[in-house]
N, C-alpha and C positions, 0 to 999 in steps of 0.2 A: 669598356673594351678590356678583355683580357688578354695575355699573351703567354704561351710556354716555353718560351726561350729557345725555341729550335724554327719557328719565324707560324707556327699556329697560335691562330685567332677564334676567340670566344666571343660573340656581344650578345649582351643579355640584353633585353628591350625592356623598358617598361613597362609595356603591353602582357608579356607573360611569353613572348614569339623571343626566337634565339636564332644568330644566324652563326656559322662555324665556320672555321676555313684550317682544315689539315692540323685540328687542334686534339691533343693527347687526351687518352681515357682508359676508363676501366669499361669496355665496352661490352663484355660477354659474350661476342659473337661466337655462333656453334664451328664446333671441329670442318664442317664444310663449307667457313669461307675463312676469309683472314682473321686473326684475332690480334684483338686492340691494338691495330694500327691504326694509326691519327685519322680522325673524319672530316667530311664537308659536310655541309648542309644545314637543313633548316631546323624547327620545330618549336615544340614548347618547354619553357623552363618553370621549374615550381621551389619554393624555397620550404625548408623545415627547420625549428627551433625547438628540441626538443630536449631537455635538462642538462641545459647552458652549452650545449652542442649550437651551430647551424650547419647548415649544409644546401646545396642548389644541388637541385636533381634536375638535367634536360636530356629531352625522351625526341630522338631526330622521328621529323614525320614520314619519311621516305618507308622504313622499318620498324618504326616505334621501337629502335633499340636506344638506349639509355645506359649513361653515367654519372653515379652522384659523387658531389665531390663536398668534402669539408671545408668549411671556412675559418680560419685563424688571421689572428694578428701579429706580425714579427717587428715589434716596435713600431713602426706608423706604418709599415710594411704591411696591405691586407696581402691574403694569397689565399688559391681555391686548391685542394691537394685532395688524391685518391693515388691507391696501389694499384700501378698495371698489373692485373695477376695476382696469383695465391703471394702476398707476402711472404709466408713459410718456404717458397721456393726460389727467396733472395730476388726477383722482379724488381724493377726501379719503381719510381714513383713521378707523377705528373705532377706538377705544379705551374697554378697558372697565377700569374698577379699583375695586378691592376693598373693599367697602362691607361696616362691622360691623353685625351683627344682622342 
């Protein structure tokens, strides 16, 4: 289970299925609806490791819209982090980390 610190939840399943609850992102929705405001819902999640990078990318079934987020460690600390938005135009950043039970 993941958490972003404003009370959204992330869980990734084992299985490859993710369930979400009003949890931040870099969403990319079009000009005619909201733009990456925190989501619900369901779908699938895929991971990549790609030179010394990771990153989990999950794609909500509802829309098949998707946010990938990178993976780091902050001393024993994991955490999942993406730019809401063009960084270039000062946007925050999500951050989600890894809450027991």
């Amino acid at each position: 289970m993941w958490g972003d610190g404003t009370g959204g939840r992330l869980e990734l399943k084992p299985d490859g299925t993710f369930t979400a609850d009003d949890v931040c992102g870099d969403y990319d929705i079009s000009a005619y609806g909201p733009e990456n405001e925190p989501r619900s819902g369901s779908g699938t999640w895929d991971e990549d490791d790609s030179e010394g990078q990771s990153s989990v990318t999950v794609s909500f079934e509802a829309d098949r819209v998707s946010s990938t987020y990178e993976a780091l460690r902050d001393g024993k600390t994991l955490k999942l982090w993406t730019y809401v938005g063009d960084p270039d135009d000062g946007h925050s950043l999500c951050i989600l980390t890894l809450r027991q039970g």
